[in-house]
C-alpha positions in Angstrom: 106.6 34.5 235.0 104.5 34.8 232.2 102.4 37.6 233.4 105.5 39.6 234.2 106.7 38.8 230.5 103.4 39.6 229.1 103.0 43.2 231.1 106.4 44.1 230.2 105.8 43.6 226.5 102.6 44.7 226.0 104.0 48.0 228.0 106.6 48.2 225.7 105.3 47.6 222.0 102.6 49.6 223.1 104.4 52.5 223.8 106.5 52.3 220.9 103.6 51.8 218.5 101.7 55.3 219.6 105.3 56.5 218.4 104.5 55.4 214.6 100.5 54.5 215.1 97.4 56.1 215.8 96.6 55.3 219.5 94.4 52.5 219.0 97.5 49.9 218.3 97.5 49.2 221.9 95.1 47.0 221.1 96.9 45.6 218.0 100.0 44.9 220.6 97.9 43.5 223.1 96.6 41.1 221.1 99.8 40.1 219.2 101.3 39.2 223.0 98.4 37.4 224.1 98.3 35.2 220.7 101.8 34.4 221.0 102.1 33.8 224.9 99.8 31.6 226.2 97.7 32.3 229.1 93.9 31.7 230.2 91.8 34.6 228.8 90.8 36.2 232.1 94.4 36.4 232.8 95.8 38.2 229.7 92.8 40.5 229.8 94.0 42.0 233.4 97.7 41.5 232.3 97.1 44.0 229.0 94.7 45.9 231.6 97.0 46.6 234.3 99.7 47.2 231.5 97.9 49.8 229.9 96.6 51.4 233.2 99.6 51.9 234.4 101.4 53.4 231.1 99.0 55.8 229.6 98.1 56.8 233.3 101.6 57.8 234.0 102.0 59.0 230.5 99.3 61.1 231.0 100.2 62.2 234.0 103.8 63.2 232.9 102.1 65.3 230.6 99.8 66.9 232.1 101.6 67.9 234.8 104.9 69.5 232.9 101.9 71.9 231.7 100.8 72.5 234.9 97.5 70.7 233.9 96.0 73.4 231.9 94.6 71.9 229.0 93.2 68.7 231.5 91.2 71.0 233.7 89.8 72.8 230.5 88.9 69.5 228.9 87.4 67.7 232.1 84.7 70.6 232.4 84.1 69.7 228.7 84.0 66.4 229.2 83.2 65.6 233.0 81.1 68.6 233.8 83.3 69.8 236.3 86.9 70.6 236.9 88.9 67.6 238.0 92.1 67.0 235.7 92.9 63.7 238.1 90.0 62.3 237.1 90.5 63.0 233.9 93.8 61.4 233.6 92.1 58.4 235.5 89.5 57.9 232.5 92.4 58.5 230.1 93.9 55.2 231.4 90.6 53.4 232.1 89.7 53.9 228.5 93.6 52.7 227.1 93.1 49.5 229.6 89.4 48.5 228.5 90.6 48.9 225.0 94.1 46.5 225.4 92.7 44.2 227.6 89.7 43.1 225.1 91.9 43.1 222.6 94.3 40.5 224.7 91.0 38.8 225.7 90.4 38.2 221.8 93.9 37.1 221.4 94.2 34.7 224.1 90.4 33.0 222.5 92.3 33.1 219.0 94.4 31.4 220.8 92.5 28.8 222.2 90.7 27.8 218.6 91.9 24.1 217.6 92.1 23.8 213.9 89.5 21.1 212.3 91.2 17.9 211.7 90.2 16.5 208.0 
């Protein structure tokens, strides 16, 4: 239950932080959910992974593909050496999901930290 709860919301303030953020709070979201619902590190990292896969890989996808992927098959010769805007999208996401899921793997540790008792 709470790796459903955790996808959902780190899916959610995500998305609505790259509203009002530069694209890099995923990884402040991702790390607020993991700090506040407890999980074992190697599960919040693939819960914020998956979460993040999945979104900007769709988002991405939506996007590129109500263009008719013209600016994704410019960019992956660019970047990729070749023309493949799938791939491109795929890296797009890989990238988003390496970013959130260390960043959930540093909450979940934050986490973990027992205060010194005096």
């Amino acid at each position: 239950m709470k790796f459903v709860i955790s996808f959902i919301l780190t899916a959610l303030l995500s998305f609505a932080a790259c509203f009002y953020f530069p694209w890099w709070s995923i990884a402040i979201a991702a790390f607020m959910v993991a700090l506040l619902i407890p999980q074992k590190p190697v599960k919040a990292f693939f819960t914020a992974f998956i979460a993040l896969l999945l979104l900007w890989g769709s988002i991405s996808f939506y996007i590129s593909n109500n263009n008719d992927h013209l600016l994704a098959h410019k960019i992956s010769v660019l970047i990729l050496k070749f023309d493949n805007p799938y791939l491109l999208i795929l890296a797009t996401a890989v990238i988003g999901a390496l970013v959130a899921g260390f960043a959930a793997l540093s909450g979940s540790y934050l986490r973990r930290i027992k205060p010194a008792a005096n």
